[in-house]
C-alpha positions in Angstrom: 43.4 -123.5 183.3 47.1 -123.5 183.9 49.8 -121.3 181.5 51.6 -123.5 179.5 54.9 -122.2 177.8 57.1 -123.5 175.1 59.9 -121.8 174.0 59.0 -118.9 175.5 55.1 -118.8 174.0 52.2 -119.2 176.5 49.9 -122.0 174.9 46.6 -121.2 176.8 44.0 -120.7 174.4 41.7 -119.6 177.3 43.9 -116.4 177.1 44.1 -115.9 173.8 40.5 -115.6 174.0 40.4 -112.7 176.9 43.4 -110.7 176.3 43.1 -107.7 173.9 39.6 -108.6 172.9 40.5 -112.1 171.4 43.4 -110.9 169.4 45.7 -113.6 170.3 43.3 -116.1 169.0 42.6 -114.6 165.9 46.6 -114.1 165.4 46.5 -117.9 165.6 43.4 -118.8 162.9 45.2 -116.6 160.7 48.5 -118.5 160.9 46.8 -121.7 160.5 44.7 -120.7 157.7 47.8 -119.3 156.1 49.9 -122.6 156.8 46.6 -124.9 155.5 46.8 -122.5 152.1 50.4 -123.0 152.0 50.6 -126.8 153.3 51.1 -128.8 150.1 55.0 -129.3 150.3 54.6 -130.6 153.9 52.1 -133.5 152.4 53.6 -137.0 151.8 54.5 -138.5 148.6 53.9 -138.4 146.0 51.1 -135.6 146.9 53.8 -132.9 147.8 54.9 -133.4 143.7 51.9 -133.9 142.5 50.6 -130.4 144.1 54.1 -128.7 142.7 52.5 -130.2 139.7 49.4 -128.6 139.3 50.7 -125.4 140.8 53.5 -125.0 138.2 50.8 -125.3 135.5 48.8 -122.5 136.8 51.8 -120.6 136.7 52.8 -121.4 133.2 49.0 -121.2 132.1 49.1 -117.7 133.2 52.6 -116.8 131.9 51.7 -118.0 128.7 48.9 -115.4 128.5 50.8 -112.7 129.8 53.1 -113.5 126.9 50.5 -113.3 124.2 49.2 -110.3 125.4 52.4 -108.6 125.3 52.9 -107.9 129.2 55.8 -108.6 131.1 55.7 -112.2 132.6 55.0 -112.8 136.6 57.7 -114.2 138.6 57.7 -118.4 138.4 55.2 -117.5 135.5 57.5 -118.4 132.3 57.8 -122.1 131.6 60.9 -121.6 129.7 63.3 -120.2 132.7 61.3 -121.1 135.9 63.4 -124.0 137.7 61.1 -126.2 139.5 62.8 -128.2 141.5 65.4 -125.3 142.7 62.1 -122.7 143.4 60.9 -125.4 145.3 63.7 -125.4 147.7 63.8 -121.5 148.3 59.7 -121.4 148.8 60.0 -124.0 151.7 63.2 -123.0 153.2 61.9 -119.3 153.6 58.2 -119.2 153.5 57.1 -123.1 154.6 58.9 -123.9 157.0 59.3 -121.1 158.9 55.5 -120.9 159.2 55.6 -124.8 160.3 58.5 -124.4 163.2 56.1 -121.3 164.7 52.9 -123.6 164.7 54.5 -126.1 165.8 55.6 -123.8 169.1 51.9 -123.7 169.4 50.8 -127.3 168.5 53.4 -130.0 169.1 52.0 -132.6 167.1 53.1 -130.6 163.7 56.6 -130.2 165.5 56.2 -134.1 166.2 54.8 -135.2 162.9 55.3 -132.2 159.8 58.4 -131.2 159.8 59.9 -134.1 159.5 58.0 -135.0 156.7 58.8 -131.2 155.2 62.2 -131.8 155.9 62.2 -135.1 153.9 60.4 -133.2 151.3 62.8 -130.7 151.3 66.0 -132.8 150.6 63.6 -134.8 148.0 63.9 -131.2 146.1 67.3 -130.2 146.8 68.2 -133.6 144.5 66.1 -132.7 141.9 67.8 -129.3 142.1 70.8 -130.9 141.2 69.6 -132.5 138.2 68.4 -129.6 136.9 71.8 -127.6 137.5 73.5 -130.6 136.0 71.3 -130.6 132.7 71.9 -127.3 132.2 75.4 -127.5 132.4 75.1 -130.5 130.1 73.0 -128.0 127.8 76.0 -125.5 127.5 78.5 -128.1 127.4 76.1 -129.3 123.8 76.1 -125.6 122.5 79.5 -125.1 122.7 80.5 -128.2 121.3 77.9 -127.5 118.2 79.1 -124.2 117.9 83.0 -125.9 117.8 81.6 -128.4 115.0 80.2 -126.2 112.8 83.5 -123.8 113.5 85.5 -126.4 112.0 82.8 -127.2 109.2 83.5 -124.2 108.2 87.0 -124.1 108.4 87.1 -127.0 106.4 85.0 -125.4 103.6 86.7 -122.4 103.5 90.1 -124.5 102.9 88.6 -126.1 100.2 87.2 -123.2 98.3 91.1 -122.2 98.9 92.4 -125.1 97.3 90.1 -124.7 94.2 90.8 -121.1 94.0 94.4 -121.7 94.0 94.1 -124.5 91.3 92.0 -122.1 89.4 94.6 -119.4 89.7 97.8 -122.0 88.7 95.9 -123.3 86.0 95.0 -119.7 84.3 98.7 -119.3 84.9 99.8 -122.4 82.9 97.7 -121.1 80.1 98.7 -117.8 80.0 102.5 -119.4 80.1 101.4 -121.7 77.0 100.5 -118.4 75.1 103.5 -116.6 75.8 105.6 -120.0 74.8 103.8 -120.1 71.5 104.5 -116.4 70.4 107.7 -117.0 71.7 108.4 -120.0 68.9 106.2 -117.9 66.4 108.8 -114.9 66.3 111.7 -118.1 66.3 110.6 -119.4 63.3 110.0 -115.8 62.1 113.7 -114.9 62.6 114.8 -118.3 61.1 112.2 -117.9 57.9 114.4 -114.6 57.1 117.8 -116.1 57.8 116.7 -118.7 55.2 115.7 -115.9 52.6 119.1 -114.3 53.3 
C-alpha cells in the first residue's frame, strides 16, 4: 500500500502496524479511545447539553459529599461557584478540540464532519457564558443596591431617634424653665408680702 501524508503525518495503517512493534497503532487506539471518552461536546443538540447535564451533576453529587465530610472540594465539584457554561468553553477549547484537529489529521471524515459541529457547540457555550457573566454582574449590581437601601433605612431611623431625642431634651428644658419661673414669682410675692407688713 502506498504512504499517504497529511499535514505532514503518514496515514498508512499498514505501517503503523510494522514499525516499532505496532506502536504507532497503538498510539492511535489510544487517542481514539481517549477522544470517544471525551466526545460528548462534539455530539449534536441537544445531546452535547444534555451530557454537560449529567456530567455537572456527578460533579456536584460528589462535591456535595466532599463538603459533608469536611474535605476540601474537587475542582468543578462545588455547585455554588462552578460556572457551567464558561468551564465548558475552556474544557473544549484546550482539551476537545485539540484532540479532534489531531484525529482528524488521521481520519478526514471527523475534520469533514466534527469539528464543525464542535465548533457550533462551542459558540453555543461561549453565549451562555455571557449570560452567566451578565447575571452575575446583575447579582452585585442587587447587593449593592440592598446594601444602599438598608444604608438609608438606617439613616432615616437614626434621624428620627435624633428628632425624638432632641424634643425630649427641649421639653425637659421647658420644665425645668417652668420651675425656675415659679420660684422666681414665689420669692416676688415674698418680697412684696414684707413690703406690705412694712
Amino acid at each position: 500500500r502506498s504512504v499517504a501524508t497529511k499535514d505532514g503525518v503518514v496515514i498508512c495503517p499498514d505501517r503503523w502496524i510494522s514499525e516499532d512493534g505496532g506502536e504507532p497503532a497503538r498510539q492511535v487506539l489510544r487517542l481514539v479511545l481517549h477522544m470517544a471518552d471525551i466526545a460528548a461536546q462534539s455530539k449534536p443538540a441537544p445531546l452535547f447539553t444534555r451530557w454537560s447535564d449529567r456530567v455537572y451533576n456527578e460533579f456536584f453529587a460528589q462535591g456535595d459529599l466532599e463538603a459533608k465530610m469536611g474535605m476540601p472540594i474537587s475542582f468543578l465539584c462545588d455547585r455554588k461557584t462552578t460556572k457551567k457554561a464558561s468551564s465548558q468553553v475552556g474544557f473544549i477549547q484546550f482539551v476537545v478540540k485539540p484532540g479532534f484537529e489531531l484525529l482528524g489529521r488521521l481520519v478526514p471524515r471527523v475534520e469533514e464532519e466534527i469539528l464543525p459541529r464542535l465548533e457550533d457547540n462551542l459558540e453555543y457555550w461561549r453565549e451562555k457564558g455571557k449570560e452567566e457573566q451578565n447575571e452575575e454582574e446583575d447579582k452585585k449590581t442587587d447587593g449593592h443596591n440592598d446594601k444602599g437601601s438598608n444604608d438609608e433605612c438606617s439613616d432615616k431611623t437614626s434621624g428620627h431617634d435624633a428628632d425624638e431625642s432632641n424634643s425630649d431634651k427641649s421639653e425637659t428644658t421647658n420644665e425645668h424653665d417652668g420651675d425656675h419661673s415659679d420660684t422666681d414669682n414665689s420669692d416676688d410675692r415674698s418680697d412684696n408680702d414684707g413690703e406690705g407688713d412694712k
